[in-house]
C-alpha positions as CSV (number, residue, x, y, z in Angstrom):
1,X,-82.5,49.6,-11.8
2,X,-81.9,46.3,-10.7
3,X,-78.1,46.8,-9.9
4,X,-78.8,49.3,-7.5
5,X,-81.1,47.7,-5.9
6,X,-78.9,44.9,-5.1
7,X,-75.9,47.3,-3.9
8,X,-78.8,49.0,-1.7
9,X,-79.9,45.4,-0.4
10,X,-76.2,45.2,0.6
11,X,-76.6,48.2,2.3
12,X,-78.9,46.7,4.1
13,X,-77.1,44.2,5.5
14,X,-74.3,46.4,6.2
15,X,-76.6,48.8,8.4
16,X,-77.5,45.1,10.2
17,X,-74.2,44.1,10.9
18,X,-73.3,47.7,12.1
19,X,-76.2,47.9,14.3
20,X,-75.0,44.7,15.9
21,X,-70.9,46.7,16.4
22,X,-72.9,49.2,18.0
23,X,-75.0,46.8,20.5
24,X,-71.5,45.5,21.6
25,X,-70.0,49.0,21.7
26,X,-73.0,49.7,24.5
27,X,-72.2,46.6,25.9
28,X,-68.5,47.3,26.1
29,X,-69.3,51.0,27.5
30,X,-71.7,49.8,30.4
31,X,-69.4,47.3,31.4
32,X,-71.4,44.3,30.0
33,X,-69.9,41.2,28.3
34,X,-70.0,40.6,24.6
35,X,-69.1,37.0,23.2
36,X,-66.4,36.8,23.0
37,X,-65.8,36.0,19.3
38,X,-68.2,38.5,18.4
39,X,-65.1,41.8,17.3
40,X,-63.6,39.0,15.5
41,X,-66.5,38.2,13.2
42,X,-67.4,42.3,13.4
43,X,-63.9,42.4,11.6
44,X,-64.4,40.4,9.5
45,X,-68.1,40.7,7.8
46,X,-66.6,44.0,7.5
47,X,-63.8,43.6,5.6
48,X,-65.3,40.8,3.4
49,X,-68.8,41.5,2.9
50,X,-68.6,45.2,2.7
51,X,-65.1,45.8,1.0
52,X,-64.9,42.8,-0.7
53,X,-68.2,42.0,-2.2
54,X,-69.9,45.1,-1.9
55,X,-67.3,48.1,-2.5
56,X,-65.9,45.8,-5.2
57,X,-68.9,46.5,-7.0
58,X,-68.6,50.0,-6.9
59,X,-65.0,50.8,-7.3
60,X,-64.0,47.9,-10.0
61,X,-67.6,48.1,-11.9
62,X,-70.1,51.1,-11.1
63,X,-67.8,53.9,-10.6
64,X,-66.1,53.7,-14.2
65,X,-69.3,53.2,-15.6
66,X,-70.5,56.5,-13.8
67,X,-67.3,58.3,-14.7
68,X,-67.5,56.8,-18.3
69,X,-71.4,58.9,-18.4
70,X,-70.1,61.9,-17.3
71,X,-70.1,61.9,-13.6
72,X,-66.9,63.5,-12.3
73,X,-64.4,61.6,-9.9
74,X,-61.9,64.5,-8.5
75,X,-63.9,67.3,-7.0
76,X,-67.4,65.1,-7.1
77,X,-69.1,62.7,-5.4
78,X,-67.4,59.4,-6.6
79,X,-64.1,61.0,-5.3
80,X,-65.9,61.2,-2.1
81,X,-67.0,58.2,-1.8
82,X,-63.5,56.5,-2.5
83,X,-61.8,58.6,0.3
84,X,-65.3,57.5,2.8
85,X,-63.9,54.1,1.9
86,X,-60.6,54.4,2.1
87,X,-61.2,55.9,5.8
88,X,-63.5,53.1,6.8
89,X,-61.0,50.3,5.5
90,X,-58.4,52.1,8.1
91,X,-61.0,52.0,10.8
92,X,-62.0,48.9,10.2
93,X,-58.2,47.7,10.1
94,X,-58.0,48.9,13.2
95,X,-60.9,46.7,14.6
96,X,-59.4,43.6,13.3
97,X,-55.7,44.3,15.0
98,X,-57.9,45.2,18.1
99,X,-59.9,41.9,17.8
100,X,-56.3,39.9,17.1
101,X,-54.6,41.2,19.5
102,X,-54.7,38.2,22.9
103,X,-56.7,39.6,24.9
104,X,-58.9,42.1,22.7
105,X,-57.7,45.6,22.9
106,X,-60.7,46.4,23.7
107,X,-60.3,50.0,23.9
108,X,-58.8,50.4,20.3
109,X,-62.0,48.1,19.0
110,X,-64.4,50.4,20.4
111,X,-62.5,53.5,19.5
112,X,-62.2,52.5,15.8
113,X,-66.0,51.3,15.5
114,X,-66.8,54.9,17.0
115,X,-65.0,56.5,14.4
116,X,-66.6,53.6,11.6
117,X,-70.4,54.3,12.5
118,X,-71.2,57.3,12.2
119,X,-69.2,57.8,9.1
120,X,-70.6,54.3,7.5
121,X,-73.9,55.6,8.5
122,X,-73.6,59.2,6.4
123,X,-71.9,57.3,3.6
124,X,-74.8,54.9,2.8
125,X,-77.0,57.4,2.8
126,X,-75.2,59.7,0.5
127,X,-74.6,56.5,-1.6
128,X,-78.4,55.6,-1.8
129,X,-79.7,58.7,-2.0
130,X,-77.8,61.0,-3.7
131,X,-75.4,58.7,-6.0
132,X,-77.2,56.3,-6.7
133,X,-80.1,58.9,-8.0
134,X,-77.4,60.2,-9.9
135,X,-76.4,56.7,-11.5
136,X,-80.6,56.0,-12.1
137,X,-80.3,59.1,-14.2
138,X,-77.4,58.4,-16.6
139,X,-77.5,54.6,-16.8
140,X,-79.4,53.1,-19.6
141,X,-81.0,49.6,-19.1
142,X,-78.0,48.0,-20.9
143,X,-75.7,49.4,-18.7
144,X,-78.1,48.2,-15.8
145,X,-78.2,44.5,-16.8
146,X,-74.4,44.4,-17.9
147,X,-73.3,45.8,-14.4
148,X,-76.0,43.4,-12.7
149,X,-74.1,40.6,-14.8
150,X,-70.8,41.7,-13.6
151,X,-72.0,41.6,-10.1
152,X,-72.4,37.9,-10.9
153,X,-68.8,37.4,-12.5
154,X,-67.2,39.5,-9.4
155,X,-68.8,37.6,-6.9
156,X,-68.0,34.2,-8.6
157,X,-64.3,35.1,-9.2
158,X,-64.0,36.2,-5.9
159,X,-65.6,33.1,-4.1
160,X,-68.3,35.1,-2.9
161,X,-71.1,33.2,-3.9
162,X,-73.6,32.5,-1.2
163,X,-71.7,35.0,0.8
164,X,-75.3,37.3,0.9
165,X,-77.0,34.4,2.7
166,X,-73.8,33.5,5.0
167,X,-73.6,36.8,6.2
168,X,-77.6,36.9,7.2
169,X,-77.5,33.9,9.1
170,X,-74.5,35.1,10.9
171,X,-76.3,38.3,11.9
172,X,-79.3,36.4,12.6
173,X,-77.1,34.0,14.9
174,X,-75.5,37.2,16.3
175,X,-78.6,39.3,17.1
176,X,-79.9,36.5,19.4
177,X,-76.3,36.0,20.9
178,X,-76.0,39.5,21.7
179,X,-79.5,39.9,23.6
180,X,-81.2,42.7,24.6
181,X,-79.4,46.3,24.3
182,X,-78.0,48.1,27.4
């Protein structure tokens, strides 16, 4: 299913940029610096690659089309998944007041990405491997290339194109900004 492969690709860059949040949460606990733009940017990859790009694609396009198959919202596992996200939008709100705030309320950044990791971490792996299984098994392969379409047409109405490579080269930039771990 090419369609969820790309969601799980953006998964993957998620788990990057998240890996990076908690590099500077190490950093932050053991009294090291972090750049100093760094909670900014952690803010914001956040909040427009993974709510707008990539939960776009699920709440506006694959979760009607699951629901339309049969696969329940209330009580099941879409359900779920909205309130995971509407959880991690507050946490990550949280991060980006932090990060505004002159200086960086540090403490509230690092409190809010605690809360954000762990629960990002358990929710990408309930979305690849147990939605997303579920989704494989009801979607037929003209569902698959009309929701890989709409990925398309949602990225390009949104001004997202190019956003996939942006976001790389930014973690790319960060990871060697960021140096070794604790």
């Amino acid at each position: 299913m090419k369609s969820l492969d790309i969601l799980i690709a953006e998964h993957d860059t998620i788990k990057f940029g998240m890996n990076l949040i908690a590099q500077a949460i190490a950093k932050f606990d053991s009294g090291q610096s972090v750049p100093e733009e760094f909670p900014a940017w952690a803010a914001q990859f956040l909040r427009q690659f993974g709510d707008k790009c990539h939960h776009a694609k699920e709440e506006d396009l694959l979760f009607p089309l699951l629901k339309a198959r049969g696969i329940p919202v209330e009580g099941g596992p879409i359900g779920c998944m909205l309130q995971e996200h509407d959880t991690g939008r507050d946490c990550v709100r949280r991060m980006r007041e932090a990060s505004e705030s002159d200086p960086l309320d540090e403490n509230t950044f690092v409190a809010a990405a605690k809360e954000f990791i762990p629960l990002l971490r358990e929710h990408i792996d309930k979305e690849n491997n147990i939605l997303y299984q579920m989704a494989a098994n009801v979607m037929t392969e003209a569902d698959d290339a009309e929701l890989t379409a709409q990925f398309s047409k949602v990225e390009k109405e949104r001004s997202l194109e190019g956003m996939h490579e942006r976001c790389t080269a930014e973690i790319e930039r960060w990871e060697g900004e960021m140096g070794p771990m604790p």
